[in-house]
N, C-alpha and C positions, 0 to 999 in steps of 0.2 A: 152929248156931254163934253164940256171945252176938259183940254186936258193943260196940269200946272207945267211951266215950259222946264221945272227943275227937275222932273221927270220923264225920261226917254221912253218909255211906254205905257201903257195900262198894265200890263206884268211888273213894272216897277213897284206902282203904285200899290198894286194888289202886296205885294212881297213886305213892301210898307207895312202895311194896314195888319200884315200878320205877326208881325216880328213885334211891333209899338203898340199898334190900337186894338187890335184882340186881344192881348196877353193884358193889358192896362184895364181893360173893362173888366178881367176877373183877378183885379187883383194881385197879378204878376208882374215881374220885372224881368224885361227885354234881356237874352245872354247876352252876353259882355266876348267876344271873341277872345281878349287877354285872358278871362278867368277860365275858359275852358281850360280841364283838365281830365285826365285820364280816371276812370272808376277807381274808390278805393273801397272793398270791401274790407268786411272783418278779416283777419290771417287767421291762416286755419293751423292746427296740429294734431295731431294724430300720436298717444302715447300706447308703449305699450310693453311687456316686462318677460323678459328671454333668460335661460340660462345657457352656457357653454361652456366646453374643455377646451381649454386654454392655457399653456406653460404647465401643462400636468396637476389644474386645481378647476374645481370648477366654478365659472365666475355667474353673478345674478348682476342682471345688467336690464336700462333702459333705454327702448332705442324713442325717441323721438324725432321724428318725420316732421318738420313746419316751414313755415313764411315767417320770415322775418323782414320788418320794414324796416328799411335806410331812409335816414331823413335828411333834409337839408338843413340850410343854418338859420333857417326862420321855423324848424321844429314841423316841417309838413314832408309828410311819406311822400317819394320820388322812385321808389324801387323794391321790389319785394322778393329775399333772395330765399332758395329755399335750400335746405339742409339733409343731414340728417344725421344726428347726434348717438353717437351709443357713448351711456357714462356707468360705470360701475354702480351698484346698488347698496351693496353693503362693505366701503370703505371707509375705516376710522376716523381719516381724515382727508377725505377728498379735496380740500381745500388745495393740496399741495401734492393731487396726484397727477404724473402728467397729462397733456392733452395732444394730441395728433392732427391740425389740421390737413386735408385731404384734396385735392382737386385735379382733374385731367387737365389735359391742354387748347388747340388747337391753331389760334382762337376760334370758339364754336364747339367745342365739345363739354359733354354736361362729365360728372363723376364717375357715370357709369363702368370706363374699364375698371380704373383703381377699387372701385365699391364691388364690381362684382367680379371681380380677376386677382386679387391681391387682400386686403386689407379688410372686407365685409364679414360679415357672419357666415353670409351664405353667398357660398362660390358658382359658375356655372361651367360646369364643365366643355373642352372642345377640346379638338383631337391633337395631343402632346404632341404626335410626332409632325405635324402639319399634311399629313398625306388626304386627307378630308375635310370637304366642304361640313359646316356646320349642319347642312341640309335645313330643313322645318321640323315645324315640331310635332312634338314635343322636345325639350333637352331636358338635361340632367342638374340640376343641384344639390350639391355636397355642402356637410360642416364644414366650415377653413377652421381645422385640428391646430393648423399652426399662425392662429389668428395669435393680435397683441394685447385684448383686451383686459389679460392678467397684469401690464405693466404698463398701459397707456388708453384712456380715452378716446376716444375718435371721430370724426365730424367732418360730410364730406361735402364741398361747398359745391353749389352749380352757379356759376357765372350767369351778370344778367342777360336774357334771351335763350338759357341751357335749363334742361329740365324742368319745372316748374317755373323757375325766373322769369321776371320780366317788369319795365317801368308800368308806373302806376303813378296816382295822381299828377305833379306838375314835371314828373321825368322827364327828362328826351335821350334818347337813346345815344346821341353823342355824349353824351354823362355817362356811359359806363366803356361805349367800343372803343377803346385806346388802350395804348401801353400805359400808360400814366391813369388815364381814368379806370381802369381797370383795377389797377395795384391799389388804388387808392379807394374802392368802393369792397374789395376786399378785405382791407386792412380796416376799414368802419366794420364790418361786418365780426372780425374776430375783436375788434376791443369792444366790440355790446354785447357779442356772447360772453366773452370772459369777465365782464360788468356782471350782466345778470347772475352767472352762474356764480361769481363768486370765487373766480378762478385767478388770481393775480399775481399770485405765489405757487403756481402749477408751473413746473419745467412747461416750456412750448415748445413743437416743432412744426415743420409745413413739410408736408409729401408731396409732391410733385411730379408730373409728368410729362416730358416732350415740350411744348410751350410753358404744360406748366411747372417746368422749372425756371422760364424767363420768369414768369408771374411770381414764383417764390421769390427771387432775389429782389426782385422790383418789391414784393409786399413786405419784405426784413428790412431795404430801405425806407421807405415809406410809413412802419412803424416807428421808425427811430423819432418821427418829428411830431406834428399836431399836436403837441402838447400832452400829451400821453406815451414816452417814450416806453415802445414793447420790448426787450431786448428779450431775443430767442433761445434757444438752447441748440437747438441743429435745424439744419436742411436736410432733408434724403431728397433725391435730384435723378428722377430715374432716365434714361436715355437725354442724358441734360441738350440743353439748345441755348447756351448761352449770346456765346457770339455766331452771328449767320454765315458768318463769309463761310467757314468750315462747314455748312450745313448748308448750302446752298447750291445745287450742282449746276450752272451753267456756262455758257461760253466767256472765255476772258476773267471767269473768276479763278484765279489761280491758285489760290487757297483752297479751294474746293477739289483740284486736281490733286494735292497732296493728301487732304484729309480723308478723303473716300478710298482709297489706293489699299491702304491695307483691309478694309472692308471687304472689298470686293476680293480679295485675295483668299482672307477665309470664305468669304461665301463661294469662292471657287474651290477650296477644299474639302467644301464642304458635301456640295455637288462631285466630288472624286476629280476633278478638271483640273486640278494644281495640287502640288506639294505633296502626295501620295507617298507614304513611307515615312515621314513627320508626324507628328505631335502636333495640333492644332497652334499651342501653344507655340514651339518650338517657331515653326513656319511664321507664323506672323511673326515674332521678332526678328525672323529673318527678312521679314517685307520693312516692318520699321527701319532696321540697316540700311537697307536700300533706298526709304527715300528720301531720309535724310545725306545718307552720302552721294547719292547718285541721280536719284529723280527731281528733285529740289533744285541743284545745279543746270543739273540739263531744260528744265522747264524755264529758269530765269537768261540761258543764253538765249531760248527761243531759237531766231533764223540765225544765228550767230553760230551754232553749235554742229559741227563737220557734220556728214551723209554719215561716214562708218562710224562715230561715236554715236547720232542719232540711233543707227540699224542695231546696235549694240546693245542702247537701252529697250528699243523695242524688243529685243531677242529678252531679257529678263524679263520686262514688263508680263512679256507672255509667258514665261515659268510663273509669275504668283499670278494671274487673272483668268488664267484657261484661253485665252483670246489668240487669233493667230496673229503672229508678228506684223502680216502684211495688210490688216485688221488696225494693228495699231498707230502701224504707220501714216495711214491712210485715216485716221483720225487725229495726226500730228502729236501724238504721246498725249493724248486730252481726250479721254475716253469719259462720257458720260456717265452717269447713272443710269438715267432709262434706257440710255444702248448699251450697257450692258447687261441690265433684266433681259433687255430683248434678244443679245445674239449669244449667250452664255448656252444655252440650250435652244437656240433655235432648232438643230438638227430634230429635235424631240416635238417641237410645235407648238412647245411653252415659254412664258415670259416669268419671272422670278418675281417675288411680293419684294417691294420698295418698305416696308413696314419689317419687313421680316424676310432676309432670302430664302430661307428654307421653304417657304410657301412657293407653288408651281399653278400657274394658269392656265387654260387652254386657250391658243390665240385664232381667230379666224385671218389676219392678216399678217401673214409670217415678217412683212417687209416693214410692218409701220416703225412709226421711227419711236418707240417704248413702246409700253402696254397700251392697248387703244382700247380694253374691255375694264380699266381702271387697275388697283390694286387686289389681287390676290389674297395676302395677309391682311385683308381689311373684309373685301366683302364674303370671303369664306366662315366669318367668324361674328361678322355685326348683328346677323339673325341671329344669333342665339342669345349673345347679349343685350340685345333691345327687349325681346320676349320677357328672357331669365329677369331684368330689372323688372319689367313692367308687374309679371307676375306676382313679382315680389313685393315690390311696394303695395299690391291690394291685397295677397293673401297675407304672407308674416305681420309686416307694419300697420295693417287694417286700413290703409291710405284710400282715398276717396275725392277726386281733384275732377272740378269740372273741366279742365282743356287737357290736353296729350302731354307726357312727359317728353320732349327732346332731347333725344341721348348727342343729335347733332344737328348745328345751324349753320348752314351753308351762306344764310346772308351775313352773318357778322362778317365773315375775312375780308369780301369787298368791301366795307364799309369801316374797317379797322383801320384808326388813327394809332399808327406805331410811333412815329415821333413829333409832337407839336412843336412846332415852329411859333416863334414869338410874330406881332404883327411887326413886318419894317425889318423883319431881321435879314441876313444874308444866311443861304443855308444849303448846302450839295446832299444830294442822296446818297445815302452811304446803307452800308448792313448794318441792322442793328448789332447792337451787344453791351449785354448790363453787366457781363464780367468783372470790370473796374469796379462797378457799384459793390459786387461781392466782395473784391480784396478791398474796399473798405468800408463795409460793413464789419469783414472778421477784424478790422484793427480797430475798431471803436467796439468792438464789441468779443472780444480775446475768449470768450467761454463758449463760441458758437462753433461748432465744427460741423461738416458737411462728408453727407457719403452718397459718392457718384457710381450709380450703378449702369454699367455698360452690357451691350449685348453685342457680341461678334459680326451677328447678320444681319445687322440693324443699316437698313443703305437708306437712310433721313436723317439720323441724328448718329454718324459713324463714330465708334471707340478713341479711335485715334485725333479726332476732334476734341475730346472732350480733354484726351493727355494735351494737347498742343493751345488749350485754352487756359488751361489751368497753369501750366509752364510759365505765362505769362499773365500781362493786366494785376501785378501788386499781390496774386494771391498766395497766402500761406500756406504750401505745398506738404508740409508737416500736420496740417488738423483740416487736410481732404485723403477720406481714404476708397480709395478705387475698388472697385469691385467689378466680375467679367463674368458671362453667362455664355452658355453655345446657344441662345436662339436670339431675337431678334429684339425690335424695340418697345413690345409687351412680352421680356421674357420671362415672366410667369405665364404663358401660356403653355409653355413645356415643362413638362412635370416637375422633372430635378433641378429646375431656376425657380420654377416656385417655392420649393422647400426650400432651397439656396438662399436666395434673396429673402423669405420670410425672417430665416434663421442670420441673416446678415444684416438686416434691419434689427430683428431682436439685441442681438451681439451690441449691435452700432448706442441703440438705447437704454440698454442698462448697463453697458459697462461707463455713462458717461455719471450716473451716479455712485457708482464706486471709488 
């Protein structure tokens, strides 16, 4: 058999004859590589009708579980995000009741703390004081008594690639993983619920979490344009992460050595290592003093700044951090993060939760330089909350989903576009921070106030960051109002911040229609 010479083998040939001359003989047309596209099934939803005690009346409520598709601007599904709505049932005029939108952070994490840690129906319990590991299961879920559903709606989104989420038809996954394409596929997604529902005259807010408080401010921006201007009624912003540099612990970030300082200062009195005979309170604004008068100066002389005034600040340093002086020296007044999880209680064999200090690990390598077994305040507590959701969405919700829910996606971070660069532009890496974007946000939009709730032992997104953020970047320090907890950066996982914070979120949104 002579072979065509436009053909490099008889496997070509054959490859031919399947793609063109079979499919043509019955009748079909050859795929088109351009038109592939990703399956789009039907979206599915799942309804179903709850009551609960809530603000001392008892509410009848619907929760709805679905997919909802995001389309693009030729009207074709690109994304399918999923949800899960509780809205009042018998409200006279729902039209203009408020709504709560909801989301965690990461990027890569689905709703799951906020849904089942804070803000859900049904809570799951784990151990307030942090002395235990979640263990397996079975766990515990409780009523949330001091849910909001008597004065707010609520709808907890999962970003695309978190729990149910994820592209479909002509998507590609660069269309949602960014700062910008993110804010902006969330912000599609709450003006079609509030389309459908009917909701355009409902006060709005956005809860947020850890990144997703970057996400909020980015999605308050990002409402104001596309021709659909949303103008919100508040932010709640819980362990905020505005700007990075303060949240960022590494070497030569110098912002970072001030904003962590008083962190670690309570989480060392907290462990008894500092400040013993104080007032939690007291003590930290005693560290505050300090680093603004003292550690601030000393960090900007650098090699400039004398041995005995150096030895001087190490000798305080170590009154609020438990650390030994010659400890601190010997780290150049620039104590990390993870060396301090690690040598704060070294003598004991533990490394301290970066999520939460209160939480305590056991280490097999006394010397490693942080935790080398991960976070503490994370994997003591993720089993019960992956369970507690999953349970929940098949028994309560009656939910029914052919792939796994992801409470978390470890490939988004690698693949996360934080800040797009134009093509041809000039551009230096910097930390992010959408803070600016907030202070002018509240000045275009004068009725939006924001409550930043902090946690003491929170060593990822520290307290004193969030004062040193808001100080500055344009924003109106008069309609942000601060709030402080003794546990960490889910501090509703200890008892009396969850009724705290419940009851301070409540506070925060009804006294804004009074």
């Amino acid at each position: 058999m002579s072979r065509n010479p436009a053909f490099k083998s008889f496997r070509d040939l054959c490859f031919v004859l399947m793609c063109f001359i079979i499919p043509a003989a019955f009748g079909q047309q050859a795929p088109s590589v351009e038109e592939e596209t990703l399956p789009v099934p039907e979206p599915k939803s799942f309804v179903t009708q709850h009551q609960i005690q809530n603000g001392n009346r008892k509410i009848a409520y619907r929760a709805t579980a679905s997919e909802r598709y995001l389309k693009n601007s030729d009207g074709e599904p690109v994304a399918s995000v999923w949800s899960v709505a509780y809205t009042a049932s018998e409200i006279a005029n729902p039209a203009s009741r408020p709504v709560t939108f909801i989301f965690n952070g990461g990027p890569g994490s689905a709703s799951v703390w906020l849904h089942m840690g804070l803000f859900g129906p049904q809570l799951v319990a784990v151990d307030s004081d942090a002395t235990r590991d979640d263990g397996a299961a079975p766990y515990t879920l409780k009523t949330n008594s001091e849910g909001l559903l008597d004065v707010t709606d609520l709808v907890f989104i999962d970003p695309v690639g978190t729990g149910y989420s994820r592209v479909i038809g002509k998507g590609e996954l660069e269309d949602f993983w960014g700062l910008t394409e993110d804010a902006s596929s969330i912000a599609h997604f709450m003006r079609d619920w509030i389309t459908d529902n009917n909701r355009w005259m409902s006060p709005k807010y956005i809860a947020g979490e850890s990144f997703g408080t970057t996400r909020a401010v980015a999605v308050a921006r990002e409402l104001e344009g596309g021709g659909q201007n949303m103008a919100l009624n508040g932010l709640i912003l819980i362990s905020q992460a505005l700007d990075y540099g303060g949240s960022t612990s590494s070497h030569y970030n110098i912002t970072s050595y001030i904003t962590y300082l008083p962190s670690m200062a309570a989480t060392a009195w907290y462990h008894k290592k500092a400040g013993q005979g104080m007032t939690l309170e007291a003590f930290v604004e005693q560290c505050r003093e300090f680093t603004y008068n003292t550690y601030i100066p000393a960090l900007y002389k650098g090699s400039l700044l004398p041995a005995s005034e150096k030895e001087a600040v190490a000798r305080e340093m170590s009154g609020f951090t438990g650390l030994s002086t010659a400890y601190i020296l010997e780290s150049d007044l620039r104590v990390l993060v993870p060396r301090f999880q690690k040598e704060l209680l070294r003598d004991k064999g533990v490394a301290l939760g970066r999520l939460d200090g209160r939480f305590m690990g056991e280490e097999i390598d006394a010397y490693s330089d942080g935790p080398h077994l991960g976070d503490p305040a994370s994997y003591q507590i993720s089993g019960a909350y992956t369970a507690a959701l999953n349970h929940y969405l098949r028994t309560d919700l009656q939910v029914a989903m052919d792939r796994p829910y992801l409470t978390s996606n470890n490939a988004i971070g690698g693949k996360w576009n934080w800040r797009p660069v134009p093509e041809g532009s000039y551009w230096e890496p910097e930390h992010v921070n959408v803070a600016p974007q907030l202070g002018e946000t509240m000045r275009r939009n004068p009725q939006m106030r924001v409550l930043v709730a902090n946690g003491y032992y929170d060593l990822i997104c520290p307290f004193f960051d969030a004062e040193y953020t808001y100080a500055r970047n344009g924003i109106e320090t008069g309609k942000i109002q601060m709030t402080y907890y003794e546990a960490g950066h889910m501090m509703y996982t200890h008892q009396e911040d969850y009724l705290k914070l419940a009851r301070d979120i409540r506070t925060f949104m009804t006294s804004a229609s009074e």
